[in-house]
N, C-alpha and C positions, 0 to 999 in steps of 0.2 A: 582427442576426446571430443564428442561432441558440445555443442553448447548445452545450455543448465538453463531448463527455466524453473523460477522459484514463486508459485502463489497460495495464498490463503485460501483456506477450506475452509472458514467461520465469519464472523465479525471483526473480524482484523486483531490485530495483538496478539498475534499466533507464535511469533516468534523466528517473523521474514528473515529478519535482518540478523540475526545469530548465526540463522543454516548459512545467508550469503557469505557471513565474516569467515563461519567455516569452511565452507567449497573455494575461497580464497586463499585463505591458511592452510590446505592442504592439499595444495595443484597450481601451476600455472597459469593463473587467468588474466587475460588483456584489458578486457573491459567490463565496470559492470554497468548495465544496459536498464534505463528506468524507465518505464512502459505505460503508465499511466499514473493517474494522483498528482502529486505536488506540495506545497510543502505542507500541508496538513498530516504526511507522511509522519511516523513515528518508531523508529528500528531501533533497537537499543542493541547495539552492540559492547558486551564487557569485555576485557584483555586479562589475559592470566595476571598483570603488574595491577589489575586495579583500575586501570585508565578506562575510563567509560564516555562515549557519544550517543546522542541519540541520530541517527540523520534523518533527514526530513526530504534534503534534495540530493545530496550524495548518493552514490552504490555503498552498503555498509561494508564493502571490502575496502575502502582507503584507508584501512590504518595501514593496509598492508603495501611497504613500497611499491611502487612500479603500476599499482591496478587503474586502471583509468576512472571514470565516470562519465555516460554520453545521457542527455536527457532524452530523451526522443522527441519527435513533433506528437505524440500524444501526453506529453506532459506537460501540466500547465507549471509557468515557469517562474517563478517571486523574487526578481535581484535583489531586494531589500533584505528578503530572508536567508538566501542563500549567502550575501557577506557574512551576516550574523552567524550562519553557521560555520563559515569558513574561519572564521577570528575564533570560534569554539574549539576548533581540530585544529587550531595551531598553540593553542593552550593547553595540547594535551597530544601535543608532540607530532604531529602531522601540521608543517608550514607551508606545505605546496599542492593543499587540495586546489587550487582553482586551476595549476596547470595542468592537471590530469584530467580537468572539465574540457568537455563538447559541449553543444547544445545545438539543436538545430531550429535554424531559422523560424519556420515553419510552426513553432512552438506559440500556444497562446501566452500572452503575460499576464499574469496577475501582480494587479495596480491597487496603489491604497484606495481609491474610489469603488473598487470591486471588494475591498474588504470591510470599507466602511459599509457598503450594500448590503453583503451578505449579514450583518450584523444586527443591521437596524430590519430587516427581514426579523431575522430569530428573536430579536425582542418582540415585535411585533404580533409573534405568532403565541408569545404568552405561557399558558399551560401546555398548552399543541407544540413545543419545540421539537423541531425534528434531531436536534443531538449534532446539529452541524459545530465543526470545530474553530467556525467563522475568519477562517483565514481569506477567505474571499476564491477559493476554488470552482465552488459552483456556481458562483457569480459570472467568475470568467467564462465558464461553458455555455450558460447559458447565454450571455452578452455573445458569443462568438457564432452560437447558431442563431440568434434572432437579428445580426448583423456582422455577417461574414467578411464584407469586404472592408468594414469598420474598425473591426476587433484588433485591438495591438498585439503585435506579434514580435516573438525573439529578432527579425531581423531590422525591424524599424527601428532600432536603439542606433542601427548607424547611422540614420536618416532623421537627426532632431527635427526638421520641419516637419516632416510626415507625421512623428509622433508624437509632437507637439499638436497636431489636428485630429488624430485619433483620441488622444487623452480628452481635448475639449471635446469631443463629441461625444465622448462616455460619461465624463461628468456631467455634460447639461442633461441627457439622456436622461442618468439615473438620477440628478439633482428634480428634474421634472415629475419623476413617478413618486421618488418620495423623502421629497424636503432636502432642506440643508444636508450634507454630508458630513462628518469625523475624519477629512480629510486634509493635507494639505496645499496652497496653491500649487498649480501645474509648473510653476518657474522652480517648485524647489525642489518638486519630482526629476526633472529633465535632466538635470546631473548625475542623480544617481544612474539612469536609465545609459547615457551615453554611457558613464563610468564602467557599467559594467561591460558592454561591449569593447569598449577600449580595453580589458583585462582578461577574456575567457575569448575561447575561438567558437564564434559563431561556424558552424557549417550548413550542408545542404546533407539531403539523403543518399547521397554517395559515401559517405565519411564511413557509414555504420558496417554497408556491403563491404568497403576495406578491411573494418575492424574484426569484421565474420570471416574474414579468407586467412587474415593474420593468424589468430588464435581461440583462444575460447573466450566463448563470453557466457558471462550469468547474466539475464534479464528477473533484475528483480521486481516483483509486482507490489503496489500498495495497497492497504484495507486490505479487504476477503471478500469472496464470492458470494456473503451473504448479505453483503451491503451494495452488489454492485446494482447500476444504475437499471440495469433492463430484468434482471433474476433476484435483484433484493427487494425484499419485503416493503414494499410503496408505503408510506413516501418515507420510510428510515433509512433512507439508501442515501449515496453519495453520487458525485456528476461525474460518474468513471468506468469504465470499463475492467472490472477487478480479472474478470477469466485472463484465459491463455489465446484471446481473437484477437489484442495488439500485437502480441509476439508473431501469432501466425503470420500474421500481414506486412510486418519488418522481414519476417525472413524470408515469405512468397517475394517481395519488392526486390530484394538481393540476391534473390536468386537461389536461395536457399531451402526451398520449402519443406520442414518437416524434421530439420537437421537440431534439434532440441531433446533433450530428455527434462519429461515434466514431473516436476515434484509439488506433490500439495502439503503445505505444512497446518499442521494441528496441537492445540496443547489439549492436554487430556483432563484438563479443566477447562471446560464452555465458559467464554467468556462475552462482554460487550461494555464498551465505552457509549454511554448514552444510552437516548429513549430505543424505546420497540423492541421486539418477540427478543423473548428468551426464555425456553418455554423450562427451560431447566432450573432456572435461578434457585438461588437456594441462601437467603441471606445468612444461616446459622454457619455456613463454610465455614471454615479457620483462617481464610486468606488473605492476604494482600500484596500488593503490586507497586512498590516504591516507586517503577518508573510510569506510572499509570493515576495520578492524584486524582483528588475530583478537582474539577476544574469549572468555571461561569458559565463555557458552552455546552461541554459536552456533558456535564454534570459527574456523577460517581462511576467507577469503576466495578461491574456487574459480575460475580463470579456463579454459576451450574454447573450442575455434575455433567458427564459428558455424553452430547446430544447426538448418537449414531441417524435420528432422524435425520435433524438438519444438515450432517455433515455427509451423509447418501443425497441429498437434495444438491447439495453446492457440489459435489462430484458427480454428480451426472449436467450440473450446469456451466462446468467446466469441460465437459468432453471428455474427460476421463484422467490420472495420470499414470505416470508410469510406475511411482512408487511415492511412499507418505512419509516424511519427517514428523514423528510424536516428540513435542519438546513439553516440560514443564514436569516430567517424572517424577523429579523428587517433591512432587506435592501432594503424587500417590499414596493415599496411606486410605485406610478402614474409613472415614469419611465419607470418600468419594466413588460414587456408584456411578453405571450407566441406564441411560435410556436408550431402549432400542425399539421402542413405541411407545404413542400417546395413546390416550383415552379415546380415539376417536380411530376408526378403522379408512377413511379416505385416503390412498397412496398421497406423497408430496412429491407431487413431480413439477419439473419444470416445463415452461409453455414459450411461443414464439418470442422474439425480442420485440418489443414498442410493446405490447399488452400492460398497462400499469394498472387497468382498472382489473385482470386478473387477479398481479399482485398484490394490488390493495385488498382484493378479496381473499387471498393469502395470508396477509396481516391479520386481519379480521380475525381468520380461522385460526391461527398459530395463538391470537393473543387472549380465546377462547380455551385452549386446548391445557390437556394437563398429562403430566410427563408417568411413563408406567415404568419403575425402576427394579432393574436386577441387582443382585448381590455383587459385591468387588471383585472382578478378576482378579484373578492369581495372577496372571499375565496379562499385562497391559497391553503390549504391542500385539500379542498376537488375539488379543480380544479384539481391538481396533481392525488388526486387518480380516479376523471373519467376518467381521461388521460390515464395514468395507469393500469384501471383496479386492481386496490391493494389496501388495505388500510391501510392509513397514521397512524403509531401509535404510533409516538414520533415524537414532532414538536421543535424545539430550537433557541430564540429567542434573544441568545448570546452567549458566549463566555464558559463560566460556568455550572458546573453540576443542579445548583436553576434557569437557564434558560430555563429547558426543561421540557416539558408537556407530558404526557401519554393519547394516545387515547383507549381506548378501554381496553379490561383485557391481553392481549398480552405481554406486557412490564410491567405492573402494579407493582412499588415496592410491593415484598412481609412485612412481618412485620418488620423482624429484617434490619435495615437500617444501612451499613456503614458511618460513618461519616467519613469527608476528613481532 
């Protein structure tokens, strides 16, 4: 089969991490492949038994024996956070997520200096918060382009001197721009940091081309396409590349180009965690999101009816895919309408990558605009995909891998079927 790639059509919380648990649990898959984000990452995968994870830095296929987890060099990489997550799936019945982990070298880290940054930023910024989840992700990107040869990286964790001299140079750096930090001295970071390389295999970008010849892999994506850093709505965006241009470029490097089937997932409720455009919102819904709380950074969890604008925007700003996972069905009911235009006649299209004073002028317009609503399908999926132009070929009507339906031969479990 070929490989699976899996990204967000919306503001993230679409429901990544369910489709991956299920293309795990229903095929043989080797590894799953994480292509950008880090741990601000949020995938909630449920199990038919009840046992629930969220992952942040895992592939959400590791409940499933045998699946791997490779990070890529475009994921920013949090050893603090990923133990924390590893001691969680071992409390819930998975004890050997770290030896299914890769990570490659190559990967930025994120250091409690870059989380303390990112935080005293968002206070800063007051009523203007931009909805960051202050895990220090965008800290680390931007620390790594404005000092590339500086920026600590997954493979300095073997080389404590080195990274004992990149760490002081990022704290005085960002101690200099603004004040004291919320972090702790560098002597009591350097343990963990070795620690973790003494316990997961660091590799190089050959490890992934192996893992591509091997078997299948799913490259699962984090956030959505409509928060990514170059097509999301400035400045509610995140420090990541959300489309399917990371995946391309692992698999161009491996030798692989093209060998993906792409899947864009959507809940058929428009959703957003934090500030900026949602041009749908609709606070009378009925809804709510247990794994989704309001929270200090990102504040409330946002629900609208479902935005065919925005999600024709983010699929054309993704290149297209091959077919749509609608998940969130059973929260279809008389309520919930679609927009298939606003108030305003301007097409939404997408523009070149670096234009942010576009997208700003995008936000503008979106946060302007107001939603013109049709009556409820009869038929969900296949309202989605005239909308669309695509067709729907996995639908999920909860929580759970036995909750999801296959349309068409696209997705079709093969014979041999993992069981969870």
């Amino acid at each position: 089969m070929r490989h699976v790639a899996v990204v967000d059509l919306g503001y993230g919380d679409a429901g990544k991490g369910t489709v991956v648990d299920w293309l795990c649990a229903t095929r043989p898959v080797h590894t799953v492949v994480r292509f950008n984000g880090g741990a601000q990452a949020a995938h909630n995968v449920v199990l038919r038994d009840g046992r629930h994870h969220t992952f942040a830095q895992f592939g959400a296929g590791t409940f499933h024996p045998g699946v791997r987890t490779h990070l890529s060099r475009h994921v920013v990489v949090d050893p603090l956070a990923l133990a924390a997550e590893a001691d969680h799936l071992a409390t819930v019945g998975v004890p050997d997520a770290l030896d299914r982990l890769t990570v490659d070298g190559g990967a930025l880290l994120a250091t409690p200096y870059h989380r303390a940054a990112n935080r005293a930023r968002e206070i800063a910024r007051g009523a203007d918060r931009h909805g960051s989840c202050g895990l220090g992700v965008g800290e680390a990107v931007a620390y790594g382009l404005a000092h590339p040869d500086d920026a600590p990286r997954v493979a300095d964790c073997h080389q404590p001197a080195l990274l004992r001299r990149r760490l002081t140079a990022l704290r005085d750096r960002l101690t200099a721009e603004l004040g004291p930090l919320d972090a702790p001295p560098i002597e009591d970071c350097l343990p963990a940091f070795t620690g973790f390389a003494g316990r997961v295999a660091i590799v190089d970008g050959s490890w992934l081309a192996g893992a591509l010849r091997t078997g299948t892999c799913v490259f699962e994506g984090a956030q959505g396409v409509l928060l990514d850093e170059w097509h999301g709505f400035h400045p509610y965006t995140t420090w990541s590349t959300t489309t399917f241009a990371n995946v391309d470029s692992l698999l161009a490097e491996a030798g692989r180009p093209g060998d993906v089937t792409r899947i864009g997932v959507l809940r058929v409720v428009t959703t957003r965690h934090g500030p900026g455009p949602l041009v749908t919102e609709d606070p009378a819904l009925p809804f709510a999101d247990p794994h989704n709380p309001t929270n200090p950074w990102q504040g409330r969890f946002r629900f609208g009816h479902f935005d065919a604008v925005a999600h024709r925007y983010a699929l054309a700003a993704a290149g297209g895919v091959d077919g749509l996972a609608l998940t969130h069905l059973d929260l279809a009911g008389p309520d919930l309408r679609i927009c298939r235009r606003y108030d305003t006649t301007d097409p939404l299209t997408p523009g070149p990558p670096g234009d942010l004073d576009r997208q700003a002028a995008l936000t503008d317009r979106l946060l302007r605009s107001r939603p013109v609503y049709d009556e409820p399908p009869t038929d969900w999926a296949e309202a989605v995909r005239a909308e669309l132009d695509t067709p729907v070929v996995l639908t999920s009507h909860g929580p759970t891998a036995d909750d999801k339906r296959t349309h068409g031969p696209l997705l079709a479990p093969p014979a041999l079927v993992r069981s969870a």
